[in-house]
C-alpha positions as CSV (number, residue, x, y, z in Angstrom):
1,X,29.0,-27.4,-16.2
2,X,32.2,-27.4,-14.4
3,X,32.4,-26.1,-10.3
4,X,34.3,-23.4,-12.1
5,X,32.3,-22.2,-14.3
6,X,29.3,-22.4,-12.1
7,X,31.1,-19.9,-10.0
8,X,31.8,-17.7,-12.9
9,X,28.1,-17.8,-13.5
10,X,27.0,-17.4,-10.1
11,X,29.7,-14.3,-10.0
12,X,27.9,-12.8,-12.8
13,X,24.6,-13.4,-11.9
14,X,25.6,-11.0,-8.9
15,X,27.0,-8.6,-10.9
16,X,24.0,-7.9,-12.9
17,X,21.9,-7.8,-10.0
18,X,24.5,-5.3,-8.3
19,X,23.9,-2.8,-11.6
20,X,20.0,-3.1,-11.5
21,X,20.3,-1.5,-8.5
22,X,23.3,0.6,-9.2
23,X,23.5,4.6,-9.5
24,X,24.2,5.3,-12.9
25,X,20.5,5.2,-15.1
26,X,22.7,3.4,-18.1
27,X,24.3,0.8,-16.2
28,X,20.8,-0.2,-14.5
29,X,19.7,-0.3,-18.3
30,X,22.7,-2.4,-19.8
31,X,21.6,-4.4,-16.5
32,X,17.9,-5.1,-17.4
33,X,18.7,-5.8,-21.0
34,X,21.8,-8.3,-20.2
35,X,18.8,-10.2,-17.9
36,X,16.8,-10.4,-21.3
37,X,18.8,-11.0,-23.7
38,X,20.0,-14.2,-21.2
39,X,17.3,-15.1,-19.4
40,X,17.7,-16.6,-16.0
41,X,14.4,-17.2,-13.5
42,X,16.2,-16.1,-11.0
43,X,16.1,-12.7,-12.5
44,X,12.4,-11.9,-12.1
45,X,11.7,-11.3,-8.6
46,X,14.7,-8.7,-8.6
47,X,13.1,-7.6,-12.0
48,X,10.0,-7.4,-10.8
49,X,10.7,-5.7,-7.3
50,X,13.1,-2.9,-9.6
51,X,10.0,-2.1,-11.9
52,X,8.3,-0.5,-8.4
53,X,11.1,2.0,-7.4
54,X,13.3,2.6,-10.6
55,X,12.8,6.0,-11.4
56,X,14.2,6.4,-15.2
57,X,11.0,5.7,-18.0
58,X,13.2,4.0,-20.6
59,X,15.1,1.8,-17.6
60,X,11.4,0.8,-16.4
61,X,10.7,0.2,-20.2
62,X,13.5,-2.5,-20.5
63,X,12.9,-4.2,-17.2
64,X,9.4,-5.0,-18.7
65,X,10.6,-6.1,-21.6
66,X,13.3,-8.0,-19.9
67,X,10.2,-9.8,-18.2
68,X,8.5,-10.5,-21.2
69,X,11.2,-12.5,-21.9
70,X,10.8,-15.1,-18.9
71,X,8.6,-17.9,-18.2
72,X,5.0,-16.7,-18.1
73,X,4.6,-19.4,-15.7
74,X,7.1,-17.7,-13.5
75,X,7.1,-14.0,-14.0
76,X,3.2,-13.8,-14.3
77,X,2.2,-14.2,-10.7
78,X,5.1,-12.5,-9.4
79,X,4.1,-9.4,-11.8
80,X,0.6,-10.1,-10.8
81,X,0.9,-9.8,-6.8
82,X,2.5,-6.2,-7.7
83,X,-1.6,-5.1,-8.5
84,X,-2.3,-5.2,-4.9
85,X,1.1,-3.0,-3.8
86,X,0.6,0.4,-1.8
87,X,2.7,1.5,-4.2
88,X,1.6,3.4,-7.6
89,X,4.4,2.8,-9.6
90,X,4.6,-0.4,-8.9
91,X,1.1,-1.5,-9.9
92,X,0.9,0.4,-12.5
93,X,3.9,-0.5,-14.1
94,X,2.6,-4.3,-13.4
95,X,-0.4,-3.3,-15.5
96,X,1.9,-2.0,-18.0
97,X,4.0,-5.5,-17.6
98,X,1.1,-7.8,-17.7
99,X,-0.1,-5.7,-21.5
100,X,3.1,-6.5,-23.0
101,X,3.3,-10.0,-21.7
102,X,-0.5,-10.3,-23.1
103,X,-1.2,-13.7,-21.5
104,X,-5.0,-13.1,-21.4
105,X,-5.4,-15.5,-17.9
106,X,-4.9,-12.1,-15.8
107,X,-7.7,-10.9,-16.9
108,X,-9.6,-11.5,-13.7
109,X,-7.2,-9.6,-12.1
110,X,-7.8,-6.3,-13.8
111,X,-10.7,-5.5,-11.5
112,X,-13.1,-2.5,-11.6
113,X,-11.2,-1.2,-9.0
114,X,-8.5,-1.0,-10.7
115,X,-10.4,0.2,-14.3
116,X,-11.6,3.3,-11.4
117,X,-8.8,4.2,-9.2
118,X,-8.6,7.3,-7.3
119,X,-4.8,7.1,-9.1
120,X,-4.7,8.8,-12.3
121,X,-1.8,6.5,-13.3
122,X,-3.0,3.5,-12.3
123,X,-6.4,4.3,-13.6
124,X,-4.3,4.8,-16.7
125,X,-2.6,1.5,-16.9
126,X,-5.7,-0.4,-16.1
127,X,-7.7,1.2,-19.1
128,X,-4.8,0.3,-21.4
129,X,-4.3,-3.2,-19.9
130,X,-7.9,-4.0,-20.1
131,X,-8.0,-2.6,-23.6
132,X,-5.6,-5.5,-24.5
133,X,-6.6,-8.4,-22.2
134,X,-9.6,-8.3,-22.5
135,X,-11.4,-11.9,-23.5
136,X,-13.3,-12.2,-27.2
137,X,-16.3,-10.8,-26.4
138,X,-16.0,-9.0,-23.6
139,X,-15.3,-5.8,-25.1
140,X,-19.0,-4.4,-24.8
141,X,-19.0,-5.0,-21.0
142,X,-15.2,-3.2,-20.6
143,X,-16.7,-0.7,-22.9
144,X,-19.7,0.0,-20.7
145,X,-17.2,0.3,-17.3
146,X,-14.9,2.6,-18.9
147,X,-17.4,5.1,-20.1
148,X,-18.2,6.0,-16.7
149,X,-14.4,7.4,-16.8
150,X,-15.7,9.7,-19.4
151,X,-14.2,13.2,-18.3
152,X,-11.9,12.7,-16.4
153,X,-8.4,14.5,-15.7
154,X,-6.7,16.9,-17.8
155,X,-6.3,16.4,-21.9
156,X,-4.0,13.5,-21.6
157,X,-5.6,11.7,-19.2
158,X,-8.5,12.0,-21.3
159,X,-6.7,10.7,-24.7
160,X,-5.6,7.2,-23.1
161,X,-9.3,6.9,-22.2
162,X,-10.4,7.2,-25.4
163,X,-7.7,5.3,-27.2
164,X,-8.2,2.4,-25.0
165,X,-12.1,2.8,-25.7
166,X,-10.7,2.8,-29.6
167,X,-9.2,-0.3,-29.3
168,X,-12.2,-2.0,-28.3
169,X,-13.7,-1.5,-32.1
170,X,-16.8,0.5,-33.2
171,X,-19.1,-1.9,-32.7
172,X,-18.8,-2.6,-28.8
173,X,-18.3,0.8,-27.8
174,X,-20.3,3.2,-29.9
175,X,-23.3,2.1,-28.5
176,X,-22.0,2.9,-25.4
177,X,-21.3,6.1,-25.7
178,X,-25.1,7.1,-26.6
179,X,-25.9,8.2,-22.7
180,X,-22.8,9.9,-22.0
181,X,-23.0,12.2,-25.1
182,X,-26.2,13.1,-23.4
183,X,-25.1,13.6,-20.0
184,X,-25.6,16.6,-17.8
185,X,-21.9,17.1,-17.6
186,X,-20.4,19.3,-20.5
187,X,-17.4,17.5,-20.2
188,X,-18.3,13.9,-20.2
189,X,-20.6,15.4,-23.2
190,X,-17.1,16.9,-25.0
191,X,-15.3,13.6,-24.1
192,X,-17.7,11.0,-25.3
193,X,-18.2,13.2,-29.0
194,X,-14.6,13.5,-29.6
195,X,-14.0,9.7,-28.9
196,X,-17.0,8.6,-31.4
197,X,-14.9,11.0,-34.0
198,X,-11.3,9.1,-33.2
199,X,-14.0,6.1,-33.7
200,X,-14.1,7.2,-37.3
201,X,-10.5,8.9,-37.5
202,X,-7.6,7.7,-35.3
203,X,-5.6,10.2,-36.8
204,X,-7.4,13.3,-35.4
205,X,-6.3,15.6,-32.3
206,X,-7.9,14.5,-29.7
207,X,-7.4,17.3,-27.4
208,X,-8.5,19.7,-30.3
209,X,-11.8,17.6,-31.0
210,X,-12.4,17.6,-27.0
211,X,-11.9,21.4,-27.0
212,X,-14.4,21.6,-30.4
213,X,-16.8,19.5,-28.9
214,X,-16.9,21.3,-25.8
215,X,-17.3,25.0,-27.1
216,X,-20.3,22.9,-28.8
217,X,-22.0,21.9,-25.8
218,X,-21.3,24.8,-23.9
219,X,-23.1,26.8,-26.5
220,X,-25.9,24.0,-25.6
221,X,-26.4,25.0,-22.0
């Protein structure tokens, strides 16, 4: 490569990283996916430290997938040290980073901390993280943490819970779910029977089973 077009590259390289941070939602997006179609490792730090304040979905969406499309070597413990950030977008979207990536070494970083934060959306991204992470064999024990998440939140909340419990397979987390559809708690009750029926039919309406199984248990008390 010629001094010349070194400069041209370094000139564009500046460009791009001018655009990411740029006004206009579409520009930042061209931005992200010019940085994965082409990747450069000089691109993931400012990748990574856009994901935690870039406020459009489908912008956020391409600057993960732009990542994906890096060195796992490199962007992986950049994307990793976002898990500890004050910030709640930016771990979360770190957790929703490291499930697309899917190199299954983080998963000693997906903590029970994170599986229970006070943080609906980081709660969230944890479940759905874990759910994909998690080592061969495992499953029962992440099954068994995330039950005790049975309840929570409002309908949607509730629906990520259970598909992430879903993903697991029948066989590590129905018997899991034996206690909770006992429990005192009419909702954890509601939300444990309408995940063992998207056990048996992922097509169903979740929040419709959850509202079933409620007037169910309520008639119970």
């Amino acid at each position: 490569m010629t001094a010349t077009d070194r400069d041209q590259a370094t000139a564009r390289r500046g460009r791009m990283l001018d655009a990411l941070s740029g006004p206009d939602s579409s520009i930042r997006l061209q931005a992200a996916l010019a940085m994965g179609t082409d990747p450069d490792v000089r691109f993931v730090e400012p990748l990574v430290a856009r994901c935690a304040v870039e406020p459009d979905f489908f912008v956020r969406d391409m600057l993960t997938w732009a990542l994906t499309r890096h060195p796992v070597e490199v962007a992986v413990p950049l994307v990793v040290a976002e898990l500890d950030s004050s910030r709640t977008q930016a771990c979360s979207q770190a957790l929703h980073t490291l499930s697309k990536i899917g190199d299954r070494s983080v998963w000693p970083s997906i903590t029970a901390a994170l599986l229970h934060d006070r943080d609906d959306e980081i709660a969230r991204s944890a479940w759905r993280a874990a759910a994909v992470l998690v080592p061969d064999g495992d499953e029962p024990a992440l099954a068994a943490e995330l039950v005790g998440e049975l309840g929570r939140g409002d309908k949607d909340l509730r629906r990520s819970l259970s598909r992430a419990l879903v993903t697991l397979g029948d066989e590590a987390v129905t018997p899991v779910l034996t206690v909770p559809r006992r429990a005192a708690d009419p909702q954890v009750r509601a939300h444990a029977m309408a995940t063992v029926e998207l056990l048996h039919d992922p097509d169903i309406d979740l929040a419709g089973a959850i509202d079933d199984a409620l007037r169910i248990t309520l008639t119970q008390e």
